[in-house]
N, C-alpha and C positions, 0 to 999 in steps of 0.2 A: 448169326447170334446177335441180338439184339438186347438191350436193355435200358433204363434210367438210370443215371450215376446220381447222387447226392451228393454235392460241391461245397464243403465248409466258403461259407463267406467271409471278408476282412471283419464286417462287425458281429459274429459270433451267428448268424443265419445260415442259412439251408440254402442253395438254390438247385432245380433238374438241370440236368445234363443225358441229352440223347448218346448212348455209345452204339455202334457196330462194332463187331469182332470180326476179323478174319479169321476164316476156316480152323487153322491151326491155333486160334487163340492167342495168337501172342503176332507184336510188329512195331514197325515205329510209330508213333503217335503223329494225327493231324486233327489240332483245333476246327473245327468247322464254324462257321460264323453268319449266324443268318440273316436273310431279308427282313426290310421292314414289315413281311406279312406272318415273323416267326418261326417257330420251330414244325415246320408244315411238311407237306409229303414231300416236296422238290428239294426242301432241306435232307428230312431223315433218307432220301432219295442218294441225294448227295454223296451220304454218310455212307449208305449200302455199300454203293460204289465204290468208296474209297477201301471199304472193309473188303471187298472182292477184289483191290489190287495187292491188299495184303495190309495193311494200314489198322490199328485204333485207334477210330473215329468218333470224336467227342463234338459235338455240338451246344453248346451250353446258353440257356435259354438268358438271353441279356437284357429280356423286358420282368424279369420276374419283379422287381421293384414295385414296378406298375399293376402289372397283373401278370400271375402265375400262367404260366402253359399259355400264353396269348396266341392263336393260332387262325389264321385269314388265307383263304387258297388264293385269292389271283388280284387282278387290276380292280375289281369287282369293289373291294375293300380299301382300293389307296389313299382317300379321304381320312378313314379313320386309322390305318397304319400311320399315316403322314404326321398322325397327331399324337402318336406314339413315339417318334421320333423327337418330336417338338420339345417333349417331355421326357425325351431320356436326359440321366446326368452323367454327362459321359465321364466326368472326374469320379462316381461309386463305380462307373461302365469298366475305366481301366482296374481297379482294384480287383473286380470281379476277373477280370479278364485274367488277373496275374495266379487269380485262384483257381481259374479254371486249366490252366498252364501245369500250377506246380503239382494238381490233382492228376491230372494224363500222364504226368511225368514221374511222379511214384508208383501209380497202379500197377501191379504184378503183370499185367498184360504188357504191357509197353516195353520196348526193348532200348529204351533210352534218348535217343535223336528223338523231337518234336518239332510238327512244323505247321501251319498255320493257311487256313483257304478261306475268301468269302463275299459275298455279293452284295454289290449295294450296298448298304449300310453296313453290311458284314465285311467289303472291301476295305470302309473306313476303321472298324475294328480292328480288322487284317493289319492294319498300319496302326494303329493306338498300340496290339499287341508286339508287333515289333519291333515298336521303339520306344516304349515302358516297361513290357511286362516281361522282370529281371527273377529268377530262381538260383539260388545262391548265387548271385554274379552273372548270370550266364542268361541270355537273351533266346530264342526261338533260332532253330537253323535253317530257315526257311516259308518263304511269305508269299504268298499267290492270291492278289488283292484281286478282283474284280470287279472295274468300274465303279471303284468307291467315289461317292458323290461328294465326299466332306473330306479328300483327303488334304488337294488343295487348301485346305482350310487347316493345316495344320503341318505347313512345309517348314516353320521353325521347328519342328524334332527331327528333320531329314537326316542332321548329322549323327542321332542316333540308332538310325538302320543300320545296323551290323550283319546280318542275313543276308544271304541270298533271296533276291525277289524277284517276282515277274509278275508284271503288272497287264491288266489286261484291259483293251475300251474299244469303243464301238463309234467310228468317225460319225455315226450320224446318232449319235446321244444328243436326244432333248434338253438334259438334265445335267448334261456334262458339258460344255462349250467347250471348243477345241484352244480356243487361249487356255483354260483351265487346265486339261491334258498339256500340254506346254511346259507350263510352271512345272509341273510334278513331272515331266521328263527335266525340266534341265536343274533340279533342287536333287534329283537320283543320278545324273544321266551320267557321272563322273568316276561312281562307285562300282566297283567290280563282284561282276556275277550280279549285275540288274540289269533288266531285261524291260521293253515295254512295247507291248505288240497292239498293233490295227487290227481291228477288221470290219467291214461294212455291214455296220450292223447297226442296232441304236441300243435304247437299253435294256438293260436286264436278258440280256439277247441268252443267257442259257439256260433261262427259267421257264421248263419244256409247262408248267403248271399254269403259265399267262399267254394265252394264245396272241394275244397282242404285240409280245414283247419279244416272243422265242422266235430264235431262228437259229436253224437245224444248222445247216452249212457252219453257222462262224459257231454254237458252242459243240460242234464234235471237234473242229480244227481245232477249239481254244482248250478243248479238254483232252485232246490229243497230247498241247503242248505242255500241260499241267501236268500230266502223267507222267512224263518224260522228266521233267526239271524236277518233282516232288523223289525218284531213282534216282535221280544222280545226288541230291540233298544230302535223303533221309538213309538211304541205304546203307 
């Protein structure tokens, strides 16, 4: 069960939001947070999945600003996502983000717990939403960043990860230097229930939609361990 949510914005706007349902229609909620190539088939892909572990999966389109529904299948497009990127503002990005949070988290489907996945730029969201995006008081229970590229860039909010997180990277990321992963292991590495896992891989290594980038082996492992840590969370 599939559908568009409509997400009140902070300044009085609209923006979509992909949902999946699982079967029985009702579960804890997970933000989904996309690549810089959008709300695409590896995303709503994503969403399926997590709606077939039993999960309401919201993916909420974070380029709408820009341009609505912006949508790019693979590496094909990196040029012009890159510049999509360039031009997000991520200070309306976290607002949006807090909107997309308290909307998953009222919907009659949702059984209360919310918790938060995403790649690439969506891993950097993944981290914006866990250590801003606050609903009455109360932060995200749960964050499973993937090889976010900017998180680094933003390890003065470290002390407000409250979540449980597990963060996830690929020793042979172009995009990520491993001094980079570093920093963001030793700004978390103190905090209980964070987690930050290897694997030999490079980037965007679960994005089965960029033949260039996927590889099989490390996103079933890495999705393996997603599955497991989002159970123990959200349950």
């Amino acid at each position: 069960m599939t559908r568009y949510e409509r997400v009140p914005a902070p300044d009085g706007d609209e923006f979509d939001a992909y949902l999946a349902l699982p079967e029985d229609g009702r579960g804890p909620g997970v933000l989904v947070f996309q690549e810089i190539f959008g709300i695409n088939d590896n995303i709503r892909g994503i969403c399926d999945r997590l709606a077939g572990e039993g999960y309401v999966a919201l993916a909420p389109d974070m380029f709408w600003r820009l341009e609505r529904r912006f949508e790019r299948k693979d590496e094909s497009a990196l040029a012009e996502c890159m510049g999509m990127v360039q031009r997000l503002d991520f200070a309306a990005a976290a607002g949006d983000i807090a909107a997309a949070f308290a909307h998953l988290r009222a919907m009659p489907e949702s059984t209360g717990k919310v918790g938060a996945i995403g790649f690439c730029l969506g891993g950097t969201l993944t981290w914006l939403c866990a250590t801003t995006a606050r609903v009455d008081g109360a932060g995200i229970d749960a964050a499973v960043p993937y090889y976010g590229s900017g998180i680094q860039d933003m390890l003065d909010r470290a002390d407000a990860l409250e979540c449980p997180a597990l963060f996830h990277y690929g020793d042979r990321d172009p995009f990520i230097p491993q001094e980079q992963i570093e920093k963001v292991e030793a700004a978390v590495g103190g905090k209980p229930q964070v987690e930050v896992r290897h694997y030999d891989a490079g980037h965007a290594f679960s994005n089965w939609d960029a033949p260039s980038m996927y590889d099989e082996k490390a996103a079933v492992e890495a999705w393996g361990h997603t599955t497991a840590f989002l159970a123990r969370h959200l349950r």
